[in-house]
C-alpha positions in Angstrom: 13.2 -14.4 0.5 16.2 -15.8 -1.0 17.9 -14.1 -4.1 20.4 -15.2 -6.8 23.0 -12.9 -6.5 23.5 -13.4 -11.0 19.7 -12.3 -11.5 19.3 -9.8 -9.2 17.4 -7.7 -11.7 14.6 -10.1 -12.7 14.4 -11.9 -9.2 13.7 -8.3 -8.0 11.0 -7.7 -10.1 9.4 -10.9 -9.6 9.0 -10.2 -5.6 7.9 -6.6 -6.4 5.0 -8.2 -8.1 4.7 -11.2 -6.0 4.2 -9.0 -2.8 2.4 -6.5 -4.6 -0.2 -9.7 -5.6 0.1 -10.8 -2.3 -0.9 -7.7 -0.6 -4.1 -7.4 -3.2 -5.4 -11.1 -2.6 -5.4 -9.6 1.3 -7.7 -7.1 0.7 -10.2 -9.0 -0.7 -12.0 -9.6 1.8 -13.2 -6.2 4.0 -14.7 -8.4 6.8 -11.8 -9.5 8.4 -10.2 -6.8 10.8 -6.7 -7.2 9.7 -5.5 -8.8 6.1 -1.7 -9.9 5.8 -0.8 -6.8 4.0 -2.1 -4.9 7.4 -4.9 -3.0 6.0 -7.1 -2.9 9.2 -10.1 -0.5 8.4 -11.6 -1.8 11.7 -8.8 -1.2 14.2 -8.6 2.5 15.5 -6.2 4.2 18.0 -7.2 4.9 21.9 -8.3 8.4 22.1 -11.9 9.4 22.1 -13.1 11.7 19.3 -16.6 13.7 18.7 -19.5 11.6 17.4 -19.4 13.2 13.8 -15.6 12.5 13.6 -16.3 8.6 14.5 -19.6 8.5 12.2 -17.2 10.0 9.3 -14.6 7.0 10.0 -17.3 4.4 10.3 -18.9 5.6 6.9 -14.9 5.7 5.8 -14.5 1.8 6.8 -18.3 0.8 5.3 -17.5 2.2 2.1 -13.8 0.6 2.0 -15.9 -2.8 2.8 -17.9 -2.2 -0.7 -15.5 -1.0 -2.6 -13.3 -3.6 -1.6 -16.3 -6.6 -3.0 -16.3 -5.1 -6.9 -13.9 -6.5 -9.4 -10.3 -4.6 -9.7 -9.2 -3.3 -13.3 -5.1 -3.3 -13.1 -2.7 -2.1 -15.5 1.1 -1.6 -16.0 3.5 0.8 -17.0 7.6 0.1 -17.4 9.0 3.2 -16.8 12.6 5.0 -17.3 13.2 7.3 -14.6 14.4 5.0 -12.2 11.2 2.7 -11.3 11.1 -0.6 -13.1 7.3 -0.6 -13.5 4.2 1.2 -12.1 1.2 -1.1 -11.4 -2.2 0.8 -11.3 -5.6 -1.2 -9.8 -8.7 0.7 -10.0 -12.1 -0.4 -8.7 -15.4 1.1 -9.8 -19.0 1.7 -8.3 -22.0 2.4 -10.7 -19.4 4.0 -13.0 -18.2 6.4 -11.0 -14.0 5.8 -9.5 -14.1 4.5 -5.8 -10.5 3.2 -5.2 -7.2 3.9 -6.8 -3.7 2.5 -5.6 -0.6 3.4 -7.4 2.3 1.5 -7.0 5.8 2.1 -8.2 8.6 -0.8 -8.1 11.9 -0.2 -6.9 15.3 -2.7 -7.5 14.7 -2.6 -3.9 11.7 -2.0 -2.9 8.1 -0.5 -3.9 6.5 2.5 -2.4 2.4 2.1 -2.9 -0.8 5.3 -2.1 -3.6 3.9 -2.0 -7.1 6.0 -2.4 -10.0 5.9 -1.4 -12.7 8.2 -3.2 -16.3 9.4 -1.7 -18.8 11.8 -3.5 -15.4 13.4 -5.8 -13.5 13.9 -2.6 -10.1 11.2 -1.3 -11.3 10.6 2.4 -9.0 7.7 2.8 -5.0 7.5 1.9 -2.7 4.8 2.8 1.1 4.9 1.8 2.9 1.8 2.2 6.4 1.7 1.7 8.2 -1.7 1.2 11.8 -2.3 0.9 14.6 -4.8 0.9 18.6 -5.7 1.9 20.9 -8.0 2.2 21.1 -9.9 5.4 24.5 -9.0 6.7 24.5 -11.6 9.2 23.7 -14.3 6.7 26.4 -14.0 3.7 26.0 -15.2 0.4 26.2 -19.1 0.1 28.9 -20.8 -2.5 26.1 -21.2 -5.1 25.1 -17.3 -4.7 22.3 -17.4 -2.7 21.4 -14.7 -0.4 19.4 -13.6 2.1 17.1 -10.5 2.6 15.9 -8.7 5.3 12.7 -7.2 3.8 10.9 -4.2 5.8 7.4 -2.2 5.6 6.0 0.8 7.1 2.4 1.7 6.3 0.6 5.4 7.1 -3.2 5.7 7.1 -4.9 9.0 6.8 -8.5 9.4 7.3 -10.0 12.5 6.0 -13.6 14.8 6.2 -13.5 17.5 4.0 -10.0 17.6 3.1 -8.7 17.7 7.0 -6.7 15.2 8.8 -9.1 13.3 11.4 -7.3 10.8 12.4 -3.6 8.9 11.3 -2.6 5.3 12.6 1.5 4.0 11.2 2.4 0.4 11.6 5.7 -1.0 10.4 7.2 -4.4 10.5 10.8 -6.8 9.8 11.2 -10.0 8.7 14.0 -12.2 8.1 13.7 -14.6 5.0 16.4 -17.0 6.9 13.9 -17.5 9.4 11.3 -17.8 6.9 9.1 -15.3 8.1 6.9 -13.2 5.8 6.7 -9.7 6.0 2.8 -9.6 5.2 2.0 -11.8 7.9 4.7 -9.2 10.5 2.4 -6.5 9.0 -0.7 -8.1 9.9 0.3 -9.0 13.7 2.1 -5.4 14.0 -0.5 -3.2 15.8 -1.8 0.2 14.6 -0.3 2.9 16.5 -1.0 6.9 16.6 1.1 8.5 14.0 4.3 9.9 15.5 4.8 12.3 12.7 2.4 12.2 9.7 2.7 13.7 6.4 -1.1 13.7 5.7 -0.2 16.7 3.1 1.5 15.6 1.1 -0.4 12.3 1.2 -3.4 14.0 0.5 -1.6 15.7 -2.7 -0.1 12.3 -4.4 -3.4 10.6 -3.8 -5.3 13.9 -5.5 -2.4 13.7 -8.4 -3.3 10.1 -9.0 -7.1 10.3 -8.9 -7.1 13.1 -11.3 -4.8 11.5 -13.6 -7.1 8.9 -13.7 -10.3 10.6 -14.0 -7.9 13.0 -17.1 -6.5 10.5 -19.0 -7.2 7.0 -17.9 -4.3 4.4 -18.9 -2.6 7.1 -20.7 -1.8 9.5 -17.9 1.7 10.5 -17.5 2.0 7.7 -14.6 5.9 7.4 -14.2 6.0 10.8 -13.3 3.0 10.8 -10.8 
């Protein structure tokens, strides 16, 4: 991505919401097994598990597949604690909340959790963090122009009755002087076992954000969630 060095501000914003867009229009379709913002429901990591623990992920990924085909309701929020805006998508199944994703913007980055909600209880999070500098090795040309090196991590946590079963992390780099896209790294970047998961506190912002939902609807406190 380049960036005009003069409206850092508003050129900031506008990649905040173009990669959050991007990342959506990815996840529209729950059939492929990995979408450019690297959701892969499908993909799992090598090591064997008991049959319940492997139904409970399959019925995990088959209920992300239908929540994924309803419509999305979105909303936004400018906050002023240090987040430029807060973008909240829900989607809905016979009126009752299936999905949630919360996602806070940054002036250099966003950081994203992502819900997933079966019979009142999250059984799927994903945190995706996403976040952006200046390419030292490429410096800022006479007409201000400058670019980024833009980076994302994602954590997935499964969950049956409120325990960790399984965690896969992913992260990727991409350089916009060589034109590369970091949803498309994402994508090709393969799903490895977590090395250190935070599944609690996971588990607690995703809770936090269902419930704020479920309380108050648009009118939640949702800078401060």
């Amino acid at each position: 991505m380049k960036r005009v060095l003069s409206t850092l501000p508003i050129v900031t914003l506008f990649f905040i919401f173009l990669a959050i867009a991007a990342c959506d229009s990815n996840r529209e379709d729950p059939n492929q097994n990995s979408t450019q913002s690297g959701h892969s429901e499908t993909q799992t990591d090598s090591e064997d598990a008991p049959d319940s623990t492997e139904l409970h992920i399959q019925s995990i990924r088959n209920l992300y597949g239908e929540a994924m085909s309803v419509s999305k309701s979105s909303f936004e929020r400018n906050c002023d604690d240090g987040a430029l805006v807060v973008v909240v998508d829900t989607r809905k199944m016979n009126g009752k909340l299936v999905w949630i994703r919360h996602t806070a913007g940054y002036d250099h980055g966003s950081v994203s959790h992502e819900a997933l909600i079966s019979e009142n209880r999250v059984v799927f999070v994903m945190k995706e963090e996403r976040r952006w500098n200046f390419d030292p090795d490429q410096p800022p040309s006479d007409s201000g122009e400058s670019y980024t090196i833009d980076q994302g991590e994602q954590h997935r946590y499964y969950f049956m009755d409120d325990q960790l079963i399984r965690s896969l992390f992913k992260s990727a780099e991409a350089r916009s002087s060589k034109n590369e896209s970091l949803d498309k790294k994402l994508q090709e970047a393969p799903n490895r076992k977590h090395p250190a998961p935070d599944a609690g506190q996971a588990l607690q912002k995703a809770k936090s954000i269902v419930s704020g939902f479920q309380d108050s609807g648009p009118n939640a406190f949702w800078c401060s969630l």
